[in-house]
Structure formats: C-alpha cells, structure tokens
N, C-alpha and C positions, 0 to 999 in steps of 0.2 A: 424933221419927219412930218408929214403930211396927214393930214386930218385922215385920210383913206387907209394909209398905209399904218396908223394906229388904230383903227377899228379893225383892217386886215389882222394883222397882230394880236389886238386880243383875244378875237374871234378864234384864232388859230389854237390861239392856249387855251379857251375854252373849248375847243374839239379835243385837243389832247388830252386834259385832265377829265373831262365828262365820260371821254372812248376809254378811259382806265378805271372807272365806277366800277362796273362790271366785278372785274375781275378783283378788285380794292374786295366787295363785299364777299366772295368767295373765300378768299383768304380770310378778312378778318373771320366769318362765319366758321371756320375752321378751330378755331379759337377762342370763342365767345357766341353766350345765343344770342338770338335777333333782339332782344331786348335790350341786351347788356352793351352792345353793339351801339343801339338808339338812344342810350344813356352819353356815353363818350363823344358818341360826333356830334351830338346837337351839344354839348356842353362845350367843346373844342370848336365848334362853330361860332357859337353866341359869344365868346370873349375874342375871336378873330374879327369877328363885328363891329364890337367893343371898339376894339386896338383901333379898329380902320374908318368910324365915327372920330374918335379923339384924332387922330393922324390929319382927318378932312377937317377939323374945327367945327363940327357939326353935334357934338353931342349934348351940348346947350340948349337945341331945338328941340331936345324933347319938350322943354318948360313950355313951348310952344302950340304943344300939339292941340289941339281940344279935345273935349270930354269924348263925345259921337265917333271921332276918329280915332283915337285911341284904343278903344271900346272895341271897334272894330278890327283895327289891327289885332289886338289880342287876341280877338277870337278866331281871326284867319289862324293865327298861328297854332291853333288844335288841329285844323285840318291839315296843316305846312308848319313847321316839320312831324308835328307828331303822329298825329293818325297816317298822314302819307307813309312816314318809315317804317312804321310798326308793323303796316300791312306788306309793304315792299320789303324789309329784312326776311319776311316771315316767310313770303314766298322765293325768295332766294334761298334761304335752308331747304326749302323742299323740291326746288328744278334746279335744271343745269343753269349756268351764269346764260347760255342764247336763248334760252326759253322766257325766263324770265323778264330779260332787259328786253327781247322781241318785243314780247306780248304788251311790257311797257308804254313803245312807243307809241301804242296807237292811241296813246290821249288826244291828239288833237280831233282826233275822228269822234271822239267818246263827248269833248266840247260839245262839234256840233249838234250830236243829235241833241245833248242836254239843252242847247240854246232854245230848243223849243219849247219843251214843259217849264222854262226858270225866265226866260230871256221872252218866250210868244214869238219867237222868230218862226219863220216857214221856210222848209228847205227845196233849194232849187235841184232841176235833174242832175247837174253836176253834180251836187252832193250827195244827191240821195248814191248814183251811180259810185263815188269814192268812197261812201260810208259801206256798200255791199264789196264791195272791189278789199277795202281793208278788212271788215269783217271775214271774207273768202280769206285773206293770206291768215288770220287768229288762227282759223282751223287749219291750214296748212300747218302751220307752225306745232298747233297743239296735239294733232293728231302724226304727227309724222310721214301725212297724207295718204293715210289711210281711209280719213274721215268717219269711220265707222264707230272710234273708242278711242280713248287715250293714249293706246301703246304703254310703254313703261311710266309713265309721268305722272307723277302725283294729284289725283282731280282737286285737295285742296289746294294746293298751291297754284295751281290754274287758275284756280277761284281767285284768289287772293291776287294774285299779277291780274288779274282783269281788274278787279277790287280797285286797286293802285291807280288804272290809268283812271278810272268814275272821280275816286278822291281830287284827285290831281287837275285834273278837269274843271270838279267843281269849286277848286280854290282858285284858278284863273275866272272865273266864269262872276263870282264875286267879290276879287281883287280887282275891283270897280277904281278909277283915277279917283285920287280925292287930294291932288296938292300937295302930300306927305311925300317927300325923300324919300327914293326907294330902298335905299340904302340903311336909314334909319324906318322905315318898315318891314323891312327884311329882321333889322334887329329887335325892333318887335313882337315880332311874331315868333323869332327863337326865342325871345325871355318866355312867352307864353309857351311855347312849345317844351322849353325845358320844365318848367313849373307842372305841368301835365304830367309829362315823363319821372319825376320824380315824386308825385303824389299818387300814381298809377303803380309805380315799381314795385310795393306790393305783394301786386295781383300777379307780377309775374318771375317771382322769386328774389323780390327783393336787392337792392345795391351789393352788386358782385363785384371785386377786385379783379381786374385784369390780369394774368398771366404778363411775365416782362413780354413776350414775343407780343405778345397783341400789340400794345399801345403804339411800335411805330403807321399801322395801318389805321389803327381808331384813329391818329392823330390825322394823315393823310387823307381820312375820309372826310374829317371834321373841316380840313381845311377847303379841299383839290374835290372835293362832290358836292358841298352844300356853300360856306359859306363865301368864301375869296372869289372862287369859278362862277357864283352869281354875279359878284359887283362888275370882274369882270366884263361880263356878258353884257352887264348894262351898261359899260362905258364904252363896249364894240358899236351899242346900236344908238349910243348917243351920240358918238365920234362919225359912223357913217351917213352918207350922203344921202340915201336911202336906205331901212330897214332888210329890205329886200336883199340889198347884193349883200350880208351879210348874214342874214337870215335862211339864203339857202343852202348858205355852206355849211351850218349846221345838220344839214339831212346827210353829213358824211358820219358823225357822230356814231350810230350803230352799226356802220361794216368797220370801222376800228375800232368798236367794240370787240368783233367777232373774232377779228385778225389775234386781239393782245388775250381775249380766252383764250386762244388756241397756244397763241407763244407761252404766253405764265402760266395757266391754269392746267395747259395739256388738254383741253376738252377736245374732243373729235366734236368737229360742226358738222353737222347732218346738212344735208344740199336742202330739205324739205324746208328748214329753220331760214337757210340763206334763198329760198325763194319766196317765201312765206312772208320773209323781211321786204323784199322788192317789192312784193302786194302793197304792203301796208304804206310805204317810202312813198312808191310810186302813186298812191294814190291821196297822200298830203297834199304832195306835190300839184296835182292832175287838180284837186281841191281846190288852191291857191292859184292856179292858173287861171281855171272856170271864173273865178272869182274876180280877178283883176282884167278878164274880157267883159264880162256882166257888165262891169262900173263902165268900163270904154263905149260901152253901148249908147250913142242917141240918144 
C-alpha cells in the first residue's frame, strides 16, 4: 500500500468517526450530564493514549521532555480537552446535535481573526470577506434565518457553541511547534485535562457512576472523537504528499454529520442549518484558496 493511499485511508476513518461525534454526544447526553460525560471520555481517552505511547515505544520520551515544554503542554491541556468540552458538552445539552456542531465549525474563521490581537498579524481582503461570509451563515444557522431573534433555540447554548469554536481556536493559535511528539503531547495535555476535570468535578456535582447503557457511547467518545481519531489524523497528514489533498477532505466532515443526525438521532435538519453550513464551509475553503494565490504571487 502506498504512502497516498494510507493517508487516503486514514483520512477517510477520520471523516467517519469525527461525522459520528455529533450524534455519539446526543445520545451519551441522553444519559449523563455534560459534565459526567467530560469525566469518562477524557479518562477513556488518556489511557488509549497511554496504550498507543507504549504500542509506539515512545513512552520513555517523556524523561525527555524539558521543564519549559512540559510546562507548556500541561497547560494547553486546560484549554484541550477540558475547558473545550465542558463548554462544548454544555452546549450540546441545550441545541439540536446541527446547531451545535454547525456553529462549531467555524473555528478556523474564529483563528483568524484571533491571529490579530495574539499573533499582530493583518488580515488581507480575502479574509476579512470569508470571516463576514462565515459570520453571515452563524446567523443563518442561529437564527433559523430569520435574523431578527433566536427562534426556539437556546441564547445560552448559542453562547456556549460560539464559546467552543474562541476555545478551540485559541488552543491551535498557541499549540506553537516545539519538537514534542505529537502524539506524546496530545497525551499530555489529557493527563492535564483529566487532572482538571477531576479537581473541578465538585463544582459540578461531583463523580457520578454511569448508568450500564451509557458507558458503550462514553467509551466510543473516549476513543472515536478525542483520542485514537487524533493520531489518526496525524498519521494522514504525515503519510500525505501534501497537507492539502487530505486536508480538504476533511471539509466533508459536517454534511455526514448532518446526514447520521438525521439517520440515528431522527433530528429533522432545517434547510437554514444545511445553508448556513455551506456559508461557513464555503468560506474556509474561499480562505485557504485566497491564501495559497497570495503566496503564488511575485
């Protein structure tokens, strides 16, 4: 098998297990609150990490690491996984599974503009035009395109799925290259992230036993949404020949989203939600295009 057609490959699994997140969080929320929820996967996450450090013969590296980086790592992982899910479960409890994950996507738009107060970068008219273009499909999406009010939907959970993509955002924005194994930074950041989570639990009623029906979906989120479908993802875009031709296939991600809410969940998609999505899509995309003419330029 060829170097292509194994980035193809894992690329593909990571479309199929990310486009089942969705509806994974629905059901377990069914079952368990967003907290209890944020307990299990990141603990089912961090020891599949674990497994898959020892498996690589990588887990030795830690002894490696230095203080600075370390240090670092750690504290990314307050904002990945913990603050990110706590904010994200929370606003899943409160909208439909397309609302939420909609609204989700538009992190990388929520990047750029940060890259200006954190990064002093200046944005070019490409961007400024994709950041108004995805902003336009949020309120599509949120308003039911109405524009005038919410419609039925929750204004915090709104808040909260905005919340998410800022978070999410600003963990990419200072997950700066520093040399560390991504793979053993990932694990990282869950040890910190669980450590949080359980010194937090608490404040939000405390370590709750799961119900038997929950734990096969807590287990699958732990696995198939955070931890396995990252390494994945990064052995697509290390194995491909370019970032790029595997990179865009990930923009299928949210309409098999939409498709497996509506198969598992029963959710009726609103056409507002599936245009709203195309805004946002389309103008990553429109983004990254801009972007890779800019550089071709003279």
């Amino acid at each position: 098998m060829s170097r292509h057609t194994k980035a193809c490959l894992f690329t593909l699994l990571t479309i199929l297990f990310w486009s089942t997140a969705a509806s994974a969080f629905k059901i377990a929320l069914g079952h368990v609150s967003p907290y209890t929820l944020l307990i299990y996967s990141v603990a089912t996450s961090t020891l599949v990490l674990l497994l898959i450090l020892v498996l690589q013969g990588k887990l030795g590296s830690l002894w490696d690491v230095s203080g600075p980086v370390l240090g670092k790592a750690l504290l990314l992982g307050i904002l990945n996984p913990f603050l990110y899910y706590v904010v994200l479960f929370a606003a899943y409890a409160r909208l439909p599974g397309q609302v939420a994950m909609s609204l989700n996507y538009a992190w990388p738009l929520v990047l750029t503009l940060l890259s200006v107060p954190i990064l002093g970068q200046s944005l070019n008219r490409g961007q400024l035009i994709a950041v108004a273009v995805s902003f336009f499909g949020a309120i599509i999406i949120a308003t039911q395109g109405q524009f005038i009010h919410f419609g039925d939907f929750n204004p915090l959970g709104l808040i909260l799925a905005a919340g998410s993509t800022l978070i999410w955002a600003s963990f990419w924005l200072f997950n700066a290259r520093d040399g560390l194994d991504p793979v053993l930074k990932l694990f990282l950041g869950f040890c910190s992230g669980l450590l949080c989570t359980l010194l937090c639990s608490p404040l939000f009623g405390g370590i709750v036993w799961p119900p038997a029906a929950a734990w096969p979906v807590l287990i699958y989120i732990g696995l198939f949404e955070m931890g396995l479908t990252f390494v994945l993802w990064l052995h697509a875009l290390q194995l491909a020949t370019t970032a790029a031709r595997v990179g865009n296939l990930i923009y299928l991600t949210p309409f098999f989203s939409l498709l497996l809410l509506r198969l598992i969940i029963g959710e009726q998609i609103h056409i507002t939600t599936f245009v709203g999505l195309l805004f946002i899509v389309g103008s990553i995309v429109s983004q990254e295009l801009w972007g890779k003419h800019v550089e071709q330029k003279p």
